[in-house]
N, C-alpha and C positions, 0 to 999 in steps of 0.2 A: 370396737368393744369386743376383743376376740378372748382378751381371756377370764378367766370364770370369778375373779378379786374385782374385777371393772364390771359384770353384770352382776354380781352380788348386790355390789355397792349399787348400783343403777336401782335396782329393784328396792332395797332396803329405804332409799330416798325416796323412791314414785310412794313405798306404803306407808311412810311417813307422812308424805304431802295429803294422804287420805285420810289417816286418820287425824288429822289435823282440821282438815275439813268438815268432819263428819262428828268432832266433837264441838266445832262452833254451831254445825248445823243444827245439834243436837241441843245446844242450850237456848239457842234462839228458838228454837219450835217449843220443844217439851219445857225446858226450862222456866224464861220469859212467860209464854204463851198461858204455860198449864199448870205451874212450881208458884215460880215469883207474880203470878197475876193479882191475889189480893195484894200482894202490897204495891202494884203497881200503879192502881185502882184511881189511884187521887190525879194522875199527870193523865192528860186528856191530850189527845191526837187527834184531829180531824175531827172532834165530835162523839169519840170513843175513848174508853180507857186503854192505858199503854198497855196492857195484860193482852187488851180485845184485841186491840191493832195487830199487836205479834203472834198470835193465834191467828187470825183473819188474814192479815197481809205481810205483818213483819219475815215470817218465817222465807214465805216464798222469793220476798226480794233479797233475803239474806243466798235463799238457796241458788237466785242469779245469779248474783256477786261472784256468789263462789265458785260458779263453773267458769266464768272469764279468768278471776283469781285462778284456779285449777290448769285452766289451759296458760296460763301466762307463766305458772311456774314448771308446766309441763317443758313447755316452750324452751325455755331456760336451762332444764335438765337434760332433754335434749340434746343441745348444743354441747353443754358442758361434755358428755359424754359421748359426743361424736354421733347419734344416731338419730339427728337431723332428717324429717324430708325432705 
């Protein structure tokens, strides 16, 4: 990656891959959780409503997902770009 068109691009993908991230994350927590909760209200998970779930739990498993998802696309870009460890 020596010249400055190949770290451009490099960069402009990793801030893409973020904020991609960060606006699923985003709707799953605030959204689901704290937006869309009363109408979520009627579909029941575990004993809670889907609103509660993804406030209480959904958001957090979402925000796992995402860092495996994150590094597997890290992973990827990586390579693509030659600056593999």
């Amino acid at each position: 990656m020596a010249d400055k068109s190949s770290s451009s691009a490099y960069w402009a993908a990793n801030v893409r891959i973020i904020l991609i991230s960060l606006a699923v994350w985003f709707f799953c927590s605030f959204g689901l959780g704290i937006i869309l909760r009363p109408a979520l209200k009627g579909i029941s998970v575990g004993g809670a409503d889907l609103g509660f779930w993804f406030a209480q739990n959904g958001s957090i498993y979402v925000f796992l997902i995402l860092i495996f998802a994150y590094a597997a696309k890290m992973n990827k870009l990586d390579r693509e770009y030659g600056v593999e460890e």
